[in-house]
C-alpha positions in Angstrom: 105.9 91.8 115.0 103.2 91.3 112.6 103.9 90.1 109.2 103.1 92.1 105.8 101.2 90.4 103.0 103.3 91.1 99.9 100.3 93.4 98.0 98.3 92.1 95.0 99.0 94.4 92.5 102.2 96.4 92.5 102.5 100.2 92.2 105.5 99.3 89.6 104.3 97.3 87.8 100.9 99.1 86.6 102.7 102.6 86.6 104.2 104.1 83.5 107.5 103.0 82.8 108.9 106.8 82.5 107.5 106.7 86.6 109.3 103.6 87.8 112.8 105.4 88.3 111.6 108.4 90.1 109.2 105.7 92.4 112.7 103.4 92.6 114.2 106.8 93.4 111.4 107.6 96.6 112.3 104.2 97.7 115.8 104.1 97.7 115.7 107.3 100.0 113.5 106.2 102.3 115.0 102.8 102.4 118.8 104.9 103.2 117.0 105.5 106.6 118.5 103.8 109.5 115.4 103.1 111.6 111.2 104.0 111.3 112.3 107.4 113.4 114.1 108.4 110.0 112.0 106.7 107.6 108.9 108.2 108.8 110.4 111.6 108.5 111.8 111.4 104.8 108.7 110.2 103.7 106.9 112.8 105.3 108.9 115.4 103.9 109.7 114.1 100.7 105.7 113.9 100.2 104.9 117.1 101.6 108.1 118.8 99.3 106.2 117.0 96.1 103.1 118.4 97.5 104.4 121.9 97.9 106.2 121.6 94.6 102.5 120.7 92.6 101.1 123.6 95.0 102.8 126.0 92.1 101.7 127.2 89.3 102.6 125.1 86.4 104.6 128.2 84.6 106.9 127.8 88.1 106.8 124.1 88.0 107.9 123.7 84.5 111.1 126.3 85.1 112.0 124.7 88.6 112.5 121.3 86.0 114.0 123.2 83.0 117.9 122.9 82.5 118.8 126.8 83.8 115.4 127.2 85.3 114.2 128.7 82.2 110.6 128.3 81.3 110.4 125.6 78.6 107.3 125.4 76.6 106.6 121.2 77.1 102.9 121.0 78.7 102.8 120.6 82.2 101.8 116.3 82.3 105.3 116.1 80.2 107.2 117.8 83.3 105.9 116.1 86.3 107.3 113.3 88.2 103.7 111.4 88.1 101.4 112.3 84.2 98.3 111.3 86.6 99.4 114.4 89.0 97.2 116.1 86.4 97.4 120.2 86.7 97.7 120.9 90.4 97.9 120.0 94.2 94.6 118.5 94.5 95.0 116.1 91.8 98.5 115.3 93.3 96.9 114.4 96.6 94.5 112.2 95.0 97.8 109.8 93.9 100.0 110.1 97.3 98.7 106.8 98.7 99.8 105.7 95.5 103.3 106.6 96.3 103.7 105.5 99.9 102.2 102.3 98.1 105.4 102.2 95.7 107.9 103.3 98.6 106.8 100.3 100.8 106.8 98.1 98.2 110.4 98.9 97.2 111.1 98.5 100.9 109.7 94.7 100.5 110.0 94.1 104.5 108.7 91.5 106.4 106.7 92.8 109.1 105.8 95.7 111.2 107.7 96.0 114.6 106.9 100.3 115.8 104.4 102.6 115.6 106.4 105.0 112.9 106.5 101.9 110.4 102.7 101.3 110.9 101.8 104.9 110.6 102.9 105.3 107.3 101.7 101.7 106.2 98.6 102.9 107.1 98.9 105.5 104.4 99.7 103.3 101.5 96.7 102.5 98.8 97.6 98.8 99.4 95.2 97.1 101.4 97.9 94.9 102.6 100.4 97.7 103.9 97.2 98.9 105.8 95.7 95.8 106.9 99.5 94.9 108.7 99.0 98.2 110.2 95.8 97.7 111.9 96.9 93.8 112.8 99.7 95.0 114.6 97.7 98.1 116.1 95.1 95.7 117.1 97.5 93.2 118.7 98.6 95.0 121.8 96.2 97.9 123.1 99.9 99.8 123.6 100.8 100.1 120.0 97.6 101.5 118.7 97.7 103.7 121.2 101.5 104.9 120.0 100.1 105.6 116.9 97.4 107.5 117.9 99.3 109.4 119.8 102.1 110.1 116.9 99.2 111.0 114.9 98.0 113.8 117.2 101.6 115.0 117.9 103.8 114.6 114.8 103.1 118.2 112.7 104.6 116.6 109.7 102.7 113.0 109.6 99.7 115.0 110.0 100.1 117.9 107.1 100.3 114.4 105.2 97.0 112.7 106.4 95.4 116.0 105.7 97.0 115.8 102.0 95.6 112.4 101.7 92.2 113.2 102.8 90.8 113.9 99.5 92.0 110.4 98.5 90.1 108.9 101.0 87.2 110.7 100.7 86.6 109.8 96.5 87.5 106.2 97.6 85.1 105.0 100.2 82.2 107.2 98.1 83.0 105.3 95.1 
């Protein structure tokens, strides 16, 4: 086990304050999970559902929100979960590390004991969550070579790193 740095500056506490229930709301799901088997898949799929759901037109997104799924006539930064998702699915991609960042912090664990735990830590815009990751990765030549190897064979884990690219990219070029 490797332990986890608690992160410098929290998702919560710098995000808007309309955010913090639906990020409390991520967490508590993921946290439901009994084991980094299920965790790992509801935050996969709860990312790549947001992720499909910003791939809509904002017409569509703004009915799928509205009380009888009726069109209301709010702009689109009122509607979503996330004002900084801006107008569509690449500006939602740019903010997904932010909300693996927010998940693991309302998990608050200790330290990272599989390869499913440090797969998605390694996704987080913390440079804690990630720098656990790599620790326990690096510790035994075994366990980076499970994640490697969940990385190359789990469909959903990687539909998310390919969200998250474009993240990555602006950060290390700015």
């Amino acid at each position: 086990m490797t332990a986890i740095d608690p992160p410098a500056r929290s998702v919560f506490e710098t995000s808007p304050e309309k955010l913090r229930p639906f990020l409390e709301g991520l967490a508590a799901r993921v946290a439901g999970g009994s084991n980094w088997l299920v965790r790992k898949k509801t935050v996969c799929d709860l990312l790549l559902g947001l992720d499909a759901f910003f791939a809509l037109p904002a017409a569509e997104r703004r009915a799928m929100m509205a009380d009888g799924g009726a069109p209301d006539d709010r702009p689109d930064s009122e509607t979503t979960p996330d004002a900084t998702a801006g107008d569509g699915p690449e500006d939602f991609r740019k903010v997904l590390p932010i909300y693996v960042g927010a998940i693991l912090e309302g998990l608050n664990e200790a330290d990272v004991s599989s390869a499913e735990q440090a797969a998605i830590y390694l996704l987080s815009i913390h440079p804690e969550h990630q720098a656990a990751a790599e620790r326990w990765m690096l510790a035994d030549p075994r366990h980076g070579k499970a994640v490697r190897r969940l990385m190359r064979t789990d469909r959903r884990y990687r539909q998310l790193m390919d969200r998250m690219a474009d993240h990555w990219r602006t950060a290390r070029s700015g």
